[in-house]
N, C-alpha and C positions, 0 to 999 in steps of 0.2 A: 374674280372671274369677269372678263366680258360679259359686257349687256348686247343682244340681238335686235336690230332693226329689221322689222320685215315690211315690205311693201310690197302688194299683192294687185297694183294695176300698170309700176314699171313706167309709166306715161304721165304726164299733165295734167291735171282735170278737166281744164278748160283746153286742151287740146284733144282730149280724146271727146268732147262735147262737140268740138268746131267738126271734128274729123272724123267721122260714124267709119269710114273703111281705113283709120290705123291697124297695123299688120297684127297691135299687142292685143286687141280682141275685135273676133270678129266673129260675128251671128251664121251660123251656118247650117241648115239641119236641125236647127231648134238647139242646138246648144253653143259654147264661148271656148275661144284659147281664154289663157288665166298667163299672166307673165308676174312669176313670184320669184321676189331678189332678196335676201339678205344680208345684212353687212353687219360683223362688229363693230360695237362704238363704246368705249372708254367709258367708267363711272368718274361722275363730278370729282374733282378735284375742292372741294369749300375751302382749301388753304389759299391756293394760286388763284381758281375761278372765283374771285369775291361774289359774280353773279350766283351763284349758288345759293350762300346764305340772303345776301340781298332778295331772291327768288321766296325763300322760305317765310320771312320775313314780311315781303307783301304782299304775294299773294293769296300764302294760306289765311289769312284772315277773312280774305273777301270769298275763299275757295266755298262750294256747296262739299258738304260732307251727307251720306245717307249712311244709315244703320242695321244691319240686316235688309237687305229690300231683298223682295221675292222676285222671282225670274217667272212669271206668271205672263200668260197673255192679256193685252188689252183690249177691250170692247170689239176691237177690229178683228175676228176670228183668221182673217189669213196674216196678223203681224205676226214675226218672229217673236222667238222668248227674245233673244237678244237686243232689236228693233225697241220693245217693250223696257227693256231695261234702260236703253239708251233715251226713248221718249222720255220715261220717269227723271231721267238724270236732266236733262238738257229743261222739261219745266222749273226745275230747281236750279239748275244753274243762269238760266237767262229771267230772270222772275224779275232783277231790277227794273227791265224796259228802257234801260239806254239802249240796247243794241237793236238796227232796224232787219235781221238779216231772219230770214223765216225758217222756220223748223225742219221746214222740206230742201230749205237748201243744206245747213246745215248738216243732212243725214245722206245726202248724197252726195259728201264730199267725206264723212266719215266710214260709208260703207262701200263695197267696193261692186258689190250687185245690186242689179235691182232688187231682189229681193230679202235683201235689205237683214242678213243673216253670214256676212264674213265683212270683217274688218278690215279696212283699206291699210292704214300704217300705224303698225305695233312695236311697241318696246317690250320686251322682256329679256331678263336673266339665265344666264348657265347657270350650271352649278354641278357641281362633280357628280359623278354618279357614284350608285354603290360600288365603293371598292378601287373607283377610278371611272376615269374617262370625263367624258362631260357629256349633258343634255338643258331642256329648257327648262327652268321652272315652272310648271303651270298654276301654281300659287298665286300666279299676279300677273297683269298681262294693263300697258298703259297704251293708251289707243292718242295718237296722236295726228292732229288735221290742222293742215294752213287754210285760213279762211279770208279771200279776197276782201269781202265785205264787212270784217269784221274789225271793229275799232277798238279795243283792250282783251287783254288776253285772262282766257277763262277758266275755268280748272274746276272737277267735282270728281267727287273720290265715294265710294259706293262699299260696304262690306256686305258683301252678300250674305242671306239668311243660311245657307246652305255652299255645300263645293258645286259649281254651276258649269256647266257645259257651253264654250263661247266660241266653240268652229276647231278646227286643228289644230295641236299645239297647244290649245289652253284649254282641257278637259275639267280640269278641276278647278278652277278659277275663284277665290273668294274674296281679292281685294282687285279692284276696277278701277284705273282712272283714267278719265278721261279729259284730254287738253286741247282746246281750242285756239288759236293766235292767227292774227291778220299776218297778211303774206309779205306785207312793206312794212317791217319793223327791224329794231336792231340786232345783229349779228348774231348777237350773246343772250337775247331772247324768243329766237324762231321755237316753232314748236317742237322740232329736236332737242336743240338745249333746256328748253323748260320740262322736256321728258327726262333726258338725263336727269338735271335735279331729282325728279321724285321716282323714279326708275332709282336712281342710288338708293336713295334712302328705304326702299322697299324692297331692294333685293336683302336689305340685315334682316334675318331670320328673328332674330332678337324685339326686334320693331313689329314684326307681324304678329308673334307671339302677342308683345303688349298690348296693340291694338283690339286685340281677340276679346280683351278683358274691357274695354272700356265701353263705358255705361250713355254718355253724353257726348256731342259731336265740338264741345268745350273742350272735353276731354281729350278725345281725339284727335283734333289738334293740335294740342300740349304735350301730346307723347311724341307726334310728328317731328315738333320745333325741339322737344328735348334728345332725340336721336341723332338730328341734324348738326348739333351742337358737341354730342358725343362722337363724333364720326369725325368732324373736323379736327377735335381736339385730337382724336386718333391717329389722324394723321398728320397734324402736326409732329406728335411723338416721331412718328416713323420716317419722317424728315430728319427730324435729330440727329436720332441714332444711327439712318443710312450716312449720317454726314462724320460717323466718329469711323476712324480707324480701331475694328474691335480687328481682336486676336480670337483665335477658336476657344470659347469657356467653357466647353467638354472638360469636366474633372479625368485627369489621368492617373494613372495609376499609384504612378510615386507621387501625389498629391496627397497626402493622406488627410483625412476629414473635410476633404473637399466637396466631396459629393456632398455629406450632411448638413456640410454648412448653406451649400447653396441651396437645399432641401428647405430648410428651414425657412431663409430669406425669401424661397420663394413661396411660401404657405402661411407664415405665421402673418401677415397682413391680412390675413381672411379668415384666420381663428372664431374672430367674434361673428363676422356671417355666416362660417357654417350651421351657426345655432339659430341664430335669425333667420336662415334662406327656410329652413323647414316651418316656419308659420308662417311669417310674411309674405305676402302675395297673394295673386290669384288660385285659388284651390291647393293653395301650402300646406293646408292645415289638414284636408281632407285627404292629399297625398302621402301626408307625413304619417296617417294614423293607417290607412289601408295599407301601406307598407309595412309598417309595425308589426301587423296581423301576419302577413307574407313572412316577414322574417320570423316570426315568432313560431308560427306552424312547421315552415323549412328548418330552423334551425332545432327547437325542442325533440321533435318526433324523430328523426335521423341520429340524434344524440342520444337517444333511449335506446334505439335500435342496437347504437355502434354499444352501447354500455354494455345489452347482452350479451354482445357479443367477446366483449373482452371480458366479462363476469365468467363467461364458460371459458375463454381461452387459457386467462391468467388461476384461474381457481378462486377468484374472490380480490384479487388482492389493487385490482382495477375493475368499476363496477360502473352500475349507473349513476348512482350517487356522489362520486370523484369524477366522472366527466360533466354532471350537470355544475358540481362548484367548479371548476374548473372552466369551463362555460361561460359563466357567469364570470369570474371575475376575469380571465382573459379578455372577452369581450369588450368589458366595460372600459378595464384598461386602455385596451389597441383603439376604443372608440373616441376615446377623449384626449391620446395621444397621437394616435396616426396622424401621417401625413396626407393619406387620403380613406376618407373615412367613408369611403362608400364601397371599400371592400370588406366583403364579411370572413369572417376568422372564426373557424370551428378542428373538430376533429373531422378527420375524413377519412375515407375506404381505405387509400393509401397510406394512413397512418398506422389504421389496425390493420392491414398486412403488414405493417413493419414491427407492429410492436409484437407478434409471432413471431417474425424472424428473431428481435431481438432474447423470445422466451423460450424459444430453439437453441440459438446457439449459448444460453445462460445452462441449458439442462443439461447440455453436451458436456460444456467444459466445465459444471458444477459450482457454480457463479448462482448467489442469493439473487431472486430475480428482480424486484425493485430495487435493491442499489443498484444493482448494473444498469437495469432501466434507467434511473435517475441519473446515472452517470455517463450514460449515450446522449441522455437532454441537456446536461451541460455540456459535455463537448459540444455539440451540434449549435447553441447558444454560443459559444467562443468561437466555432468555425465563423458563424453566421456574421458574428462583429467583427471579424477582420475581413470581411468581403466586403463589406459595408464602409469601414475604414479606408479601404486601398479600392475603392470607389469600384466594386466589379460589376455593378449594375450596368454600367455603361455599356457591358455585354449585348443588353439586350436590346440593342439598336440591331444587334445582328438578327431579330427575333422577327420574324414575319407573321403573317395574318397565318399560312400555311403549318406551321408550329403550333399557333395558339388554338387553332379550329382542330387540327392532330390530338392536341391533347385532351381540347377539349370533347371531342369524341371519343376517347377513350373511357370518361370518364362518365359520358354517355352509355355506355354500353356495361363500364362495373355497374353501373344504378340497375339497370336492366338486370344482367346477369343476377344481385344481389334478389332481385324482385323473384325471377323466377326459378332460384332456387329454395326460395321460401317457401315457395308455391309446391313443389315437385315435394320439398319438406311434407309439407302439411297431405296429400294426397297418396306418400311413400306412408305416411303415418296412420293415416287414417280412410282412408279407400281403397291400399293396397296391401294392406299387411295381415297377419294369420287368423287373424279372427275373420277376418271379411272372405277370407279363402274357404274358412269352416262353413260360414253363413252359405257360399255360394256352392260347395258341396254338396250340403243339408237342403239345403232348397230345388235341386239338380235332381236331388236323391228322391225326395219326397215326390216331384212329379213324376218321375218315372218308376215309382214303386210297383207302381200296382201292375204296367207291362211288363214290366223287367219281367215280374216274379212268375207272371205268364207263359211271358215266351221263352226266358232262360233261366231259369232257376241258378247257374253259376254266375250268369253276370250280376243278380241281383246278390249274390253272396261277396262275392269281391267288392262290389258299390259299398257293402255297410261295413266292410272292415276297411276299405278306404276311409271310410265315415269316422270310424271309429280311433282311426291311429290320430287323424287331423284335428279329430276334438281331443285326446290325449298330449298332443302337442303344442309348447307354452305359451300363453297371447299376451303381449307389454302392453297393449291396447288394444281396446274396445273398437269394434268396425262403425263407423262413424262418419259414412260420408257423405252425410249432409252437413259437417264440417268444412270437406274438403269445397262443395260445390258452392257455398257460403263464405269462403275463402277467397274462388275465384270470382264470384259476382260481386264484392265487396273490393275486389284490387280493380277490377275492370272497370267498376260503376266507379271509382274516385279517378281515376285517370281520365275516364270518360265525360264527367262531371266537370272536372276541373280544367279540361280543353276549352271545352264547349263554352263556358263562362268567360276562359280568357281571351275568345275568337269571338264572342257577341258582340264588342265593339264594333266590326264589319257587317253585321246584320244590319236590316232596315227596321228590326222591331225599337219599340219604345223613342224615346228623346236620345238625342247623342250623351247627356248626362249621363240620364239611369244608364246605359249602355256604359260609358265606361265605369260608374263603380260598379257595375258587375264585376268587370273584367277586372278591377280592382283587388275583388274577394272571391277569386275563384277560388284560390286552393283553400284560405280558411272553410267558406261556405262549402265545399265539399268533402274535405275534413269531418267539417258537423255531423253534415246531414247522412254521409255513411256512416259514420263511426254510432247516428242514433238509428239507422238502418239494424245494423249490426247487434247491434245492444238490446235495444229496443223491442222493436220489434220482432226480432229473430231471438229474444232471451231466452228460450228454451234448448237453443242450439249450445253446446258447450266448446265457447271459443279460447284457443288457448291463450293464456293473459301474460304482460310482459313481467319479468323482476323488478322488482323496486321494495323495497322494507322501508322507505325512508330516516335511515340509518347514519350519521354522513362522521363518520372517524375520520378525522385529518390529522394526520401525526408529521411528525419531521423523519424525514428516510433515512434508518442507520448506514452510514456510509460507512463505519469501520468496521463493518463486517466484510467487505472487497477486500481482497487483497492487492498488492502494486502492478502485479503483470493485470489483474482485472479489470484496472483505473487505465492501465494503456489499451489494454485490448479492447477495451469502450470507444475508445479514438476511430479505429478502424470506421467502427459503426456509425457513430458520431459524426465522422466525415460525411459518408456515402450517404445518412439522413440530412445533412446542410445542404447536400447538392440536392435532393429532392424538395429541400424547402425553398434553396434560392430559385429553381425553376419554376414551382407551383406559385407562392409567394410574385414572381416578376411575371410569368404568365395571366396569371389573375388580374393583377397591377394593368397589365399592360392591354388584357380586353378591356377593365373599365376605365382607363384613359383612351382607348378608341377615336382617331379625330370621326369617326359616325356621329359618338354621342357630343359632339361638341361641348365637353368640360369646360370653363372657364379659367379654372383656380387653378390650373398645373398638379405635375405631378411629384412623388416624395422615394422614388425607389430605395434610396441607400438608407433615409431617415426612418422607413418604412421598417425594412431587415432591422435595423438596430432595435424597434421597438416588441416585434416579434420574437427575437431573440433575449427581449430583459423578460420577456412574459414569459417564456418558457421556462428559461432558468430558475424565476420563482416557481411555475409548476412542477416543474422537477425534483426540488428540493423536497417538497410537499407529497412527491410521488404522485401525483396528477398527470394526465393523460397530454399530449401534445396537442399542439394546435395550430394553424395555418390558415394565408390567406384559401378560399375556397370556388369551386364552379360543379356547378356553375351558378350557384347562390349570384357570388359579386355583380356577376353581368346582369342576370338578373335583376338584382336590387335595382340597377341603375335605367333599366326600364321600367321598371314600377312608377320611379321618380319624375317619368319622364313626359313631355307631353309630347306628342305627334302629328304631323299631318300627313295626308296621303296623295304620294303622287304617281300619274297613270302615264306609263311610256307604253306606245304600240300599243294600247288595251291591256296592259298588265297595271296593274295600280303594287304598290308599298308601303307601307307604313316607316316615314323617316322621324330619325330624332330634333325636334326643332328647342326643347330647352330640357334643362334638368336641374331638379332642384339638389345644390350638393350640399346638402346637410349633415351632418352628424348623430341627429335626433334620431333619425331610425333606430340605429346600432345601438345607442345607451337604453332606447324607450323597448327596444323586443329584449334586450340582457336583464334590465328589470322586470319584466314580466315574465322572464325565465327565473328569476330569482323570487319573485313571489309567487310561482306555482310552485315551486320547490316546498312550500311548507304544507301543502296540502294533494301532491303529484297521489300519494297512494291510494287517495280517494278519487280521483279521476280519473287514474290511468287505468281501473279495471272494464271502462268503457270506452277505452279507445281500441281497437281489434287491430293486430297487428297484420290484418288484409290490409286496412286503411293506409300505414304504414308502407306499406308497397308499392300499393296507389300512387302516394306521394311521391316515391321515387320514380316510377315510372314518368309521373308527370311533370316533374323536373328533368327527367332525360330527353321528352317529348318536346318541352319548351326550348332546351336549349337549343334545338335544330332550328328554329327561326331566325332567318337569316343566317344560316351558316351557308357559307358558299361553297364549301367539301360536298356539307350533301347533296346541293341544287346539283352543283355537276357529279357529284355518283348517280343521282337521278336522271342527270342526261343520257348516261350509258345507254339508257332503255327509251329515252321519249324521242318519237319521233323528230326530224330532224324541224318538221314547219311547225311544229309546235314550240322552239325553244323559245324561249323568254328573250326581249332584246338588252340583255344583262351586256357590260363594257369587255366582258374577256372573250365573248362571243362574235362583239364587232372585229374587235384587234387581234384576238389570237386564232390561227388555223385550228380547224378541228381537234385533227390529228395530235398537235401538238400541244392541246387543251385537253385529251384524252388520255396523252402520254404523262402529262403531268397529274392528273387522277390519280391512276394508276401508279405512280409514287408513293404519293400522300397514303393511298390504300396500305403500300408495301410496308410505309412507316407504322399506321396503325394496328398492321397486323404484328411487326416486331417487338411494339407497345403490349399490345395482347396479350404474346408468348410468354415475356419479361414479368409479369402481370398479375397473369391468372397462373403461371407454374405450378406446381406444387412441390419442390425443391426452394426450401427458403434461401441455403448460398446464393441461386439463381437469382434470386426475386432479391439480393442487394444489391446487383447491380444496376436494375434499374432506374434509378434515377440518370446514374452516367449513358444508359443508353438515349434516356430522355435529353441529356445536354447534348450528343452526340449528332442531334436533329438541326444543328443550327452548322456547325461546318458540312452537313452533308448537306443543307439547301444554299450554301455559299460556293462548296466549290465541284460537289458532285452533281445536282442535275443541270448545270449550267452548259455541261458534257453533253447532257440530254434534250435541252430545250432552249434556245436561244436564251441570251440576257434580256434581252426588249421583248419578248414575251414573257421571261417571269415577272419583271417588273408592271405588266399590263397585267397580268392573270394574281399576280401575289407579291404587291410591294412591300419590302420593309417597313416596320415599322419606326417613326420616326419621332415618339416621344418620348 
């Protein structure tokens, strides 16, 4: 991305001095014209411009470096904060005492008013925005000034204590530098090129990061010179390789193990850092273990859930205890083989809808239900290796932001759905059923006994045979609904809980630390503390507890109880569940390679499917439950991992991904902790309340809407129009046709839905093909509907 020059006085110095009635400002009525220009300019080139490293080289040695400085006023109650920070700077930078040229002149060649609070000429960075488009960074803002009277050129770099406010355009401001140079020097070192220099090297996200962490202005330094060296060497490469005649090395189709070969070659050189990246570095260690927690709560309690759930669907014969081994060792596996390991792999909603269909059409056509199950998992495993093989990933270049937000709201709203039919469970169960109708009779009765019998003797005789027949009639359960309301404060209070925690990072309380590990352990810490809520203190309330014996039979699945047409008619299902994995599997994949989160290490699609598919096949065998990449866990994780800065467009501010640690260590360290609570789950799971559980879901549906751009614009439906956000599909695309595309995406979700939630299981297998069927309908159907140059502004392909 270009870098922006902006000059805010357009004139001379020393002519707009000589010349008080130049046209570019003039006093009039107690206020100023302002003549504000900006021009793109080129980042340093270090290969071609040797001035570059030569630059780094001598002058950061002599450069002032400050370390946190505060943006505080100085003694002078009318100086600027800005004024203030630039005094501070400028005593530090001119300290030597060769230079004769005074302070005051000095600040009135680096500011552009008298009042001594807007920057006369700045460097700063574009950089894409969300989604697309481009705006400034206000990360870093380099203030550049030619100084007649200055005889060697000066340079001081400032990281401020806090994100600081430095006039327009640079709201959030934490790195400052500010560069001085005489106005009769050489070409290749006026004060433009010496901002280039460090303008480049400041715009790498990478650098800012590292800077954040350093302790000493040694230091400091040394990450400077080793970026600048990394940069060059960078593009040295990219000179290379623009200079070789490459052929397109897209794997095709008749390539076969082409995709995984290049999978490999582009992964395995980073094998041994993904184990490294999770401790090493600045708050590695701390990231690595809070994450732990996050996956360990996400993943455990959803696994329990799904367990009951196939415990009553199947009769036993898939339970809790075969999904948590199964868990456990898939995990471990896909963690320490994947290609990219920072998608997480569980059983999902979608799976136990399927594994109904497949206990449906086993009872129809009198098929043993675990072979046939086990034989849906190997086909599905064989489909999965020849997509893999004849490289079909490569598909999902056709796979947009619009797809993967599509599904991933679908998947939003099964969590939800799942949450509050538990709830409608528990309150059918225990608030609204024949005992509580007796109670409310009986109590109806009693106060009105004594009028009744006064003023009608027959209504009061119908009331007690009323009475009478309602207690005769049989109760499954006891009326209970301080259950029910204990239910609902325990699912509200952890969603609630666990928001709030993950959103305290934007509050002003505490230190920006404690704030993020808060937001670190939201959902364990509110896990805790309701489920001690629940338990605890509500012990008298009788809450209904999940299944678990901890029991765990693992047998090898009789397959020769199938018969041959049974072993084909598997195929059918087997297919139409490949397609469901290649999509969920490549969608997952394809949010956490996001270029948002800026990944490093590439990605593993084709390598990925093969390895999911070796894990299934041994589950299968075993008669163990399926498994898949997940969401919205994966995206997830890879924000946990992540660090952020916040930047303010228009007065909206956002949280952007500026690094992420891709480690491995998460996934093997929560699978272990899943595998050592396994020998002791039956003793703790009687106090975890299955409201808690809900919670959870709920507030894994909650999170995943941050930054989804589906919902920002369903939201726009209803916000007023001067309220919209200055987001990039709102500058570029017409309303209308930012509405019309909505209103798509809606249609798709609702088809999702239908497919979904059926309750005709034939229906509900074709789902997944209606799922695939979202990527020709965003290629060649709404393109009918909405320009090409606006989908590609509103919803570009994804291109990893």
């Amino acid at each position: 991305m270009p870098l922006i020059m902006e000059d805010l006085n357009g004139v001379d110095k020393k002519q707009l001095k000589e010349d008080q009635d130049t046209s570019t400002m003039a006093v009039k009525s107690g206020g100023a014209l302002l003549h504000r220009m900006q021009q793109p300019i080129e980042h340093k080139d270090f290969v071609e411009e040797v001035r570059g490293i030569m630059d780094i080289n001598n002058l950061l040695d002599r450069s002032a470096v400050l370390l946190d400085l505060q943006d505080q006023p100085n003694e002078n109650p009318s100086t600027s904060s800005l004024e203030s920070i630039v005094d501070t700077m400028l005593n530090s930078m001119m300290s030597t005492g060769n230079e004769t040229v005074t302070r005051e002149e000095l600040k009135s060649l680096i500011f552009s008013n008298n009042e001594m609070d807007m920057l006369a000429n700045t460097v700063q960075g574009t950089i894409e925005g969300d989604g697309g488009g481009h705006e400034v960074d206000q990360n870093w803002v380099c203030s550049t000034t030619e100084v007649p009277t200055l005889m060697n050129r000066v340079v001081g770099i400032s990281r401020m204590s806090r994100h600081t406010n430095m006039g327009e355009g640079a709201n959030e401001v934490k790195f400052f530098i500010l560069i001085l140079c005489p106005t009769n020097i050489k070409g290749t070192k006026t004060a433009l090129e010496t901002a280039r220099t460090f303008s480049t090297l400041f715009s790498d996200m990478s650098l800012r990061h590292a800077l954040l962490e350093c302790t000493t202005d040694l230091e400091f330094k040394a990450q400077i010179r080793k970026t600048a060296n990394e940069i060059s060497t960078r593009q040295e490469k990219a000179e290379i390789d623009m200079s070789k005649e490459e052929v397109d090395n897209e794997p095709r189709f008749l390539q076969p193990f082409r995709g995984i070969r290049d999978d490999l070659a582009r992964r395995l050189p980073y094998y041994w850092s993904d184990y490294k990246d999770g401790v090493v570095g600045p708050k590695s260690l701390q990231k690595t273990i809070s994450t732990t927690f996050f996956l360990y709560f996400s993943i455990i309690l959803p696994a329990i859930a799904f367990g009951n759930l196939q415990d009553d669907n199947t009769g036993g014969d898939i339970n809790v205890e075969k999904i948590l081994v199964g868990q456990v060792c898939g995990g471990l596996i896909f963690s320490v083989l994947a290609g990219q390991p920072l998608v997480v792999v569980m059983t999902t909603a979608p799976l136990v809808l399927f594994t109904k269909i497949i206990l449906l059409v086993a009872q129809d056509f009198g098929f043993p239900f675990l072979p046939f199950f086990a034989m849906v998992g190997l086909w599905n495993s064989f489909f999965l290796i020849i997509y893999a093989v004849f490289n079909l990933s490569k598909l999902m270049k056709y796979s947009s932001r619009s797809t993967e937000e599509t599904f991933g709201n679908f998947i939003s709203i099964a969590l939800t759905v799942d949450a509050l039919k538990h709830l409608a469970g528990s309150f059918k169960s225990n608030y609204n059923n024949k005992a509580c109708e007796l109670e409310d009779i009986q109590s109806q009765h009693q106060h009105d006994s004594l009028n009744d019998t006064l003023v009608n003797p027959l209504i009061s005789a119908l009331s007690h045979n009323i009475t009478k027949r309602a207690a005769e009639a049989p109760t499954d359960l006891p009326c209970q609904r301080d259950v029910s309301l204990l239910y609902l404060i325990l699912m509200l209070g952890t969603v609630w809980l666990g928001v709030s925690l993950f959103d305290f990072v934007k509050t002003p309380y505490l230190s920006s630390g404690k704030r993020e590990l808060l937001s670190d352990y939201a959902l364990p810490v509110a896990v805790i503390v309701f489920s001690i809520i629940g338990s605890v203190v509500f012990n008298k309330v009788n809450l209904d507890p999940f299944k678990f014996e901890g029991k765990f039979n693992i047998t090898l699945v009789p397959f020769e109880e199938l018969t041959v047409g049974a072993v084909f008619f598997a195929a059918l299902l087997g297919f139409s569940l490949s397609i469901l994995f290649f999509m969920d599997q490549n969608i997952s994949a394809a949010m956490v390679n996001s270029p948002e989160n800026h990944l490093k290490k590439g990605n593993a699609y084709h390598w990925d499917l093969v390895v999911v598919a070796l894990i299934n096949a041994v589950l299968s065998i075993f008669g163990l439950p399926f498994m898949h990449a997940v969401l919205p866990h994966s995206p997830l994780h890879v924000q946990c991992l992540a660090d952020k800065e916040t930047r303010v467009t228009n007065g909206y501010a956002r949280d952007v991904v500026t690094y992420v640690r891709e480690t491995r260590l998460t996934n093997i360290f929560s699978n272990i902790l899943i595998g050592i609570t396994m020998l002791f789950l039956q003793y703790i799971l009687p106090y975890i309340p299955k409201a808690v559980l809900d919670g959870l879901f709920l507030y894994m549906a909650v999170t995943a809407l941050y930054g989804n751009q589906m919902f920002e614009r369903v939201t726009l439906l209803v916000t007023e129009q001067a309220a919209y956000p200055p987001n990039h599909y709102i500058k570029r695309v017409p309303q209308r046709k930012m509405h019309t595309f909505t209103a798509c995406q809606l249609v798709n979700l609702l088809v999702l839905c239908v497919f979904g939630f059926t309750p005709w299981p034939y229906i509900k297998m074709i789902f997944p093909v209606v799922l695939a069927c979202f990527l020709p309908i965003r290629h060649k159907v709404l393109p009918l509907l909405v320009e090409r140059k606006y989908l590609e502004a509103i919803d570009p392909t994804t291109k990893d």
